[in-house]
C-alpha positions as CSV (number, residue, x, y, z in Angstrom):
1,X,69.0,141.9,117.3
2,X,71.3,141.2,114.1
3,X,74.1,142.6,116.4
4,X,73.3,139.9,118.9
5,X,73.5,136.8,116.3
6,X,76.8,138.5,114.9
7,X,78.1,138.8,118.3
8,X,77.3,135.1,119.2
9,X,78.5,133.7,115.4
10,X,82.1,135.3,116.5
11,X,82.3,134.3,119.6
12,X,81.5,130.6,118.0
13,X,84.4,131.1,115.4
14,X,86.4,132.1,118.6
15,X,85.8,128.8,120.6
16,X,86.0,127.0,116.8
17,X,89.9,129.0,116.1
18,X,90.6,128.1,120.2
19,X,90.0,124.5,119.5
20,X,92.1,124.6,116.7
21,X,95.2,126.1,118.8
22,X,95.2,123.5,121.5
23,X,94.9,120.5,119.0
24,X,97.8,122.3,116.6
25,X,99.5,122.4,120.3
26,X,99.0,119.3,121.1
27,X,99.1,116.9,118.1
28,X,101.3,119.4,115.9
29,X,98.8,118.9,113.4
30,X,95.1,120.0,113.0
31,X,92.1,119.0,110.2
32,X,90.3,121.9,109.6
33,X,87.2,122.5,107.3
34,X,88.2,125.3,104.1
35,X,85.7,127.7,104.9
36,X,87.2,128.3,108.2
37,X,89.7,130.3,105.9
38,X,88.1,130.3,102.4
39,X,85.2,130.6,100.5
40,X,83.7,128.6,97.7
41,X,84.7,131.7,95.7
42,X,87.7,132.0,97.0
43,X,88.9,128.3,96.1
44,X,87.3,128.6,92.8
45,X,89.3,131.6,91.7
46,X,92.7,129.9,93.1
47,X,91.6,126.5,90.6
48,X,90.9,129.0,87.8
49,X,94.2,131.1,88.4
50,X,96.6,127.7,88.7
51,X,95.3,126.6,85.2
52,X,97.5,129.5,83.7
53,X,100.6,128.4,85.7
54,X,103.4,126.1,84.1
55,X,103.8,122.5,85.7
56,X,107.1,120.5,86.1
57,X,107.5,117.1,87.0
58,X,109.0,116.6,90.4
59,X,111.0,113.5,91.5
60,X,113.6,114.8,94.2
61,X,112.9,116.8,96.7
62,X,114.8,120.1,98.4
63,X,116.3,117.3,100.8
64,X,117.0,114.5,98.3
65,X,113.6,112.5,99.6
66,X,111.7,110.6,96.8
67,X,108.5,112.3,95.1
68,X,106.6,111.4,91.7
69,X,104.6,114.2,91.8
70,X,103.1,117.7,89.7
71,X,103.9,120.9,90.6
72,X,103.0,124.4,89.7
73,X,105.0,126.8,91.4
74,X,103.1,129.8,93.2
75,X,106.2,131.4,95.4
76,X,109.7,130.0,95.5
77,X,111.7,130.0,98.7
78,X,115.4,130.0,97.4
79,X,117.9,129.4,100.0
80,X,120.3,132.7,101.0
81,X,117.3,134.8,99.2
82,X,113.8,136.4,100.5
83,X,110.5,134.6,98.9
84,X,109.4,135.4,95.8
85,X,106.3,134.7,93.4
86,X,107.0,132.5,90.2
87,X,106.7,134.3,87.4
88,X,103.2,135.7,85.4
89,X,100.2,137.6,87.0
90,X,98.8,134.2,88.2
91,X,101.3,133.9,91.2
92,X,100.9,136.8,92.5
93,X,97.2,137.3,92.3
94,X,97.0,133.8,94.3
95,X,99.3,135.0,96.5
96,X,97.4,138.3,97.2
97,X,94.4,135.6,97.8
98,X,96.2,133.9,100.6
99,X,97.6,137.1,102.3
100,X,93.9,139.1,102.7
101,X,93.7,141.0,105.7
102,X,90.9,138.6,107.4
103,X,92.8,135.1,107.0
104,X,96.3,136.4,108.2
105,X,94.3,137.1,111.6
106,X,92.0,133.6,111.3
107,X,95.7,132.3,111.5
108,X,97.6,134.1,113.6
109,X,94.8,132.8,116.2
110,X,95.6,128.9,115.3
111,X,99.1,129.2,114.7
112,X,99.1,131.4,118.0
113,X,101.9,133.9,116.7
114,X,102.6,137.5,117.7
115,X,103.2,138.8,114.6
116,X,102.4,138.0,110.8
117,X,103.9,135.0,109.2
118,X,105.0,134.9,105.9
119,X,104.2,132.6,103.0
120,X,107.9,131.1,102.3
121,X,106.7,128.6,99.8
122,X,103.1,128.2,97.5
123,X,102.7,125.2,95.2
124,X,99.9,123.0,93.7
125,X,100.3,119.8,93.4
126,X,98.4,117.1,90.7
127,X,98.9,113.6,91.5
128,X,97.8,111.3,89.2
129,X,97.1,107.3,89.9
130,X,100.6,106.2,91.2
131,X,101.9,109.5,92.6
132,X,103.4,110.4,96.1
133,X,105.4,112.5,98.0
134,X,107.7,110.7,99.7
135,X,108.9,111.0,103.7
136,X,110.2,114.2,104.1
137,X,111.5,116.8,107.1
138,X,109.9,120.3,105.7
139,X,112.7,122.2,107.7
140,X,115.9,120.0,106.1
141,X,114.5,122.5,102.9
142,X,114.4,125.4,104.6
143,X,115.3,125.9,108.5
144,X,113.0,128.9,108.9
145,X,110.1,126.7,108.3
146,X,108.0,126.7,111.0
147,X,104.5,125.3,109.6
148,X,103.1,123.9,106.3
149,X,99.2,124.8,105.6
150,X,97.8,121.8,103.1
151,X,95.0,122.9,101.2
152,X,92.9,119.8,99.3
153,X,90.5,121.1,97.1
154,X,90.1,118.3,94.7
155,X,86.6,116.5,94.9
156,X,86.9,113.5,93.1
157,X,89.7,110.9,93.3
158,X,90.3,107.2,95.0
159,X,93.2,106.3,97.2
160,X,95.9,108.1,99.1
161,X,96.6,108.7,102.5
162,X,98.6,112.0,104.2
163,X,100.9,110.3,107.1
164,X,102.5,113.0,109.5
165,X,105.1,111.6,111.8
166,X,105.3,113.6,115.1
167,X,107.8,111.5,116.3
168,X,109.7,107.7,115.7
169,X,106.9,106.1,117.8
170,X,103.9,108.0,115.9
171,X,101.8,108.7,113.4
172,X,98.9,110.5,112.1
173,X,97.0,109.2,109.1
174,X,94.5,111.6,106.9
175,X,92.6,109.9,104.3
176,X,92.0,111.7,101.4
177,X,88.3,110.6,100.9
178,X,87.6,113.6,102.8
179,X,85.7,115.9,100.3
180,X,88.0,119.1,101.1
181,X,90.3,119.9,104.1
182,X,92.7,122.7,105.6
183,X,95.4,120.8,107.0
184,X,98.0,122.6,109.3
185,X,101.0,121.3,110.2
186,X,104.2,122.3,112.6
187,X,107.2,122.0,110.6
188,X,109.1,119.5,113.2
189,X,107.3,116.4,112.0
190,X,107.9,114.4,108.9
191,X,105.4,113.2,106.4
């Protein structure tokens, strides 16, 4: 009998990660709830590893855009050299977080890709009242940039939106009075 339930939870998770696909498809964006990829364990050992990371103040971007914005950096993506993790233990054991066996598969079903991708670029960001990141084009940074996967784990904060831009005549708005979110994103659009 436990087989059965098991059987019929994955086949759920299947229709769920399907779903996913043709909205990604379709939209070039998709909201989807954390625990699709994490657990409450999992996030809280990613808020207790960032606190050991150094944090810089960022107002330009890779492109030249506009940002007043925190950021601790997890992996770097340097151009004319392969990613690498920052520097101290924290970094990497983040990055060994994200890379488990069982969410590389959970998105190679969204993103629909035929072999693994590879995380180019990890950073937190803390954004304080009066903070942004400004309209940006992810690939103008880096051309091999196919999507970006937002993570929101903070709880408790007023204001802010997330606007994607698919094209000139669209847009997508995300408030962030959503408790937690995973956010994916094709790389074409702005935001």
């Amino acid at each position: 009998m436990a087989r059965a339930v098991n059987d019929k939870s994955r086949l759920l998770a299947e229709e769920a990660l399907t779903k996913y696909r043709i909205e990604l498809l379709v939209k070039g964006t998709v909201l989807i709830a954390p625990q699709t990829l994490f657990t409450d364990d999992d996030l809280a050992r990613v808020d207790q590893l960032q606190t050991e990371i150094p944090e810089e103040e960022v107002r330009e971007g890779d492109a030249g855009d506009s940002h007043s914005v925190f950021v601790k950096r997890v992996r770097v993506d340097l151009p004319g050299r392969p990613p690498s993790n920052a520097h101290g233990t924290a970094p990497a054991q983040i990055i060994e977080l994200l890379e488990r066996r069982h969410r590389r598969l959970t998105l190679k079903k969204i993103l629909g890709g035929w072999s693994d991708y590879v995380i180019r670029r990890c950073q937190i960001h803390r954004m304080p009242t009066g903070s942004f990141v400004g309209i940006h084009l992810d690939a103008e940074s880096d051309p091999d940039f196919e999507y970006a996967v937002i993570v929101q784990l903070t709880r408790e904060f007023e204001g802010g939106e997330f606007v994607i831009y698919p094209s000139a005549y669209e847009q997508y708005v995300f408030d962030h009075h959503l408790e937690a979110y995973l956010l994916l994103h094709a790389g074409t659009g702005m935001r």
